[in-house]
TORDRENDO-406672 format. One line per 8 residues: number of its first residue (from 1); their letters; for each residue x, y negated, z of C-alpha. Coordinates in steps of 0.02 Angstrom, whole numbers. Example, Ala and Ser with C-alpha at 12.3 -4.5 7.8 and 13.67 -1.06 7.14 Angstrom:
TORDRENDO-406672
1) as) 615,225,390 | 684,53,357
This chain:
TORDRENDO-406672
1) xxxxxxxx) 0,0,0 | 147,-116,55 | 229,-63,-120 | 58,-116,-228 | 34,-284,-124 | 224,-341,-165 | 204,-302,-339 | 22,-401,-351
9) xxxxxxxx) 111,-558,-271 | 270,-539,-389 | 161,-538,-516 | 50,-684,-450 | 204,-776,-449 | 258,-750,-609 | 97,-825,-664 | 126,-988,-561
17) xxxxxxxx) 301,-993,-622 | 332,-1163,-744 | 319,-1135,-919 | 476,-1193,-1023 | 453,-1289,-1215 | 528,-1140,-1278 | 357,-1028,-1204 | 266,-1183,-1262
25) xxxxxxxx) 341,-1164,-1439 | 319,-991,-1442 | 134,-982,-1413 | 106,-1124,-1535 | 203,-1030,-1686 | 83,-886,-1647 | -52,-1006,-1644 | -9,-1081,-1821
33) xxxxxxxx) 22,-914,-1874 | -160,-866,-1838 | -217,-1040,-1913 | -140,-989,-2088 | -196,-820,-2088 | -393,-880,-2069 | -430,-822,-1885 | -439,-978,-1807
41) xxxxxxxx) -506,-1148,-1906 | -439,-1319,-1896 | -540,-1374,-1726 | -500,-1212,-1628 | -326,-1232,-1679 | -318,-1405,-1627 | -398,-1392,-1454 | -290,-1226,-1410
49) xxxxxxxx) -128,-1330,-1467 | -164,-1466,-1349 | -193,-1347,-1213 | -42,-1262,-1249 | 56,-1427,-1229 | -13,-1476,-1082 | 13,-1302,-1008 | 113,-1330,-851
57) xxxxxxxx) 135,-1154,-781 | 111,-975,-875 | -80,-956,-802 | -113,-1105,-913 | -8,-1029,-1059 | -143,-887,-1034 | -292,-848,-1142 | -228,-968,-1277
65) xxxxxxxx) -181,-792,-1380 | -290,-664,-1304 | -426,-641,-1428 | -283,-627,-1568 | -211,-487,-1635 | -26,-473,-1577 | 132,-454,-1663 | 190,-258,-1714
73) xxxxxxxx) 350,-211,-1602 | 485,-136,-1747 | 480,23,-1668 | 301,44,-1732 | 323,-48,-1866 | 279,25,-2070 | 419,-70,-2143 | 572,39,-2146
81) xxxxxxxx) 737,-15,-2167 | 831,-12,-2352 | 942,107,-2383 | 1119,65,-2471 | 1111,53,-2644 | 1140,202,-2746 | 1315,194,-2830 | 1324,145,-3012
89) xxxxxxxx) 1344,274,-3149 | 1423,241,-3325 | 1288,309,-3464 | 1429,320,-3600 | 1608,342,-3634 | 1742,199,-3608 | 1702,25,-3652 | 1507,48,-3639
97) xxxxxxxx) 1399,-39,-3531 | 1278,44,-3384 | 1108,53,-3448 | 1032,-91,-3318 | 1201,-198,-3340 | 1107,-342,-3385 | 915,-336,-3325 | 900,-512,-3396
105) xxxxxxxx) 941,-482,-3594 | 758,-410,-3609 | 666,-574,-3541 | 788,-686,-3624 | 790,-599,-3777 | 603,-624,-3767 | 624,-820,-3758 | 720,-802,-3912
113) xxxxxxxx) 582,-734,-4016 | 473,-849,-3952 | 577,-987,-3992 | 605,-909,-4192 | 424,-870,-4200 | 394,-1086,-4176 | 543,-1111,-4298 | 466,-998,-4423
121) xxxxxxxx) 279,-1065,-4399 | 337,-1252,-4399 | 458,-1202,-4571 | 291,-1132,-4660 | 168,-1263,-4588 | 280,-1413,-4670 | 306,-1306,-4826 | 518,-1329,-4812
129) xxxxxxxx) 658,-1238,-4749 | 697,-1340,-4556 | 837,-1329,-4469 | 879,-1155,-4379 | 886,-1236,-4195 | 837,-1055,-4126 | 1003,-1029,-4140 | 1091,-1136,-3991
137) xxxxxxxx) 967,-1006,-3868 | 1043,-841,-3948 | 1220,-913,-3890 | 1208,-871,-3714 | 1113,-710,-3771 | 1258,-651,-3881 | 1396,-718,-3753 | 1300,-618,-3613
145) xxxxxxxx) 1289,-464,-3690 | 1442,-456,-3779 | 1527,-500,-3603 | 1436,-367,-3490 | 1471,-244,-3642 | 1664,-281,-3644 | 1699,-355,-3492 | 1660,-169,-3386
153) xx) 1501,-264,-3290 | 1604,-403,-3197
């Protein structure tokens, strides 16, 4: 009984202890949090902020959060932890690139059709041959693949 009643007052006490900014701050990220995620709306946010900044001990701190859903401790958490990478394997011989050496060529190379398909439209719409400009976006297209193809993926 003596054990129980020592415990109840420690605990008591904890709850008349002074509350630090940094509890302050703590309850009002969790507060924003639940703001942004839709669980509490502007006026409940407001009134529980000011309440949490005029909170002089941890039994005013209290009830700010209890009717929100807490945060997942990362021992039960879903999200598991990446693994290292797996190592990088040559496809060919010498002097040949991997086969994801470059995952950008495919988008870029995509931006450079686009920008021949406008050349090409714009040539036949004013019935003359314009100037190629398509060409100054194929430079860094050429440089980049001739460079991860000879230069051994550096």
């Amino acid at each position: 009984m003596l054990g129980r009643m020592g415990r109840e007052s420690a605990e008591h006490s904890d709850r008349d202890m002074r509350a630090g900014d940094g509890d302050r701050k703590a309850v009002a990220e969790q507060l924003k949090s639940a703001l942004d995620e839709g669980r509490l709306d502007l006026h409940e946010y407001d009134e529980r902020l000011q309440r949490t900044y005029a909170a002089r001990t941890y039994a005013d701190l209290d009830g700010l959060l209890d009717d929100l859903p807490g945060t997942v401790p990362v021992q039960h958490s879903q999200i598991q932890p990446a693994g290292s990478p797996p190592a990088p394997t040559a496809v060919g011989g010498p002097g040949s690139a991997p086969r994801d050496s470059a995952p950008w060529l495919g988008p870029y190379a995509g931006v450079v059709l686009v920008c021949t398909l406008i050349w090409l439209v714009t040539s036949i719409a004013s019935g003359e041959l314009l100037y190629f400009w398509p060409v100054w976006t194929m430079i860094p297209l050429i440089l980049g693949f001739f460079g991860r193809r000879h230069g051994k993926g550096r």
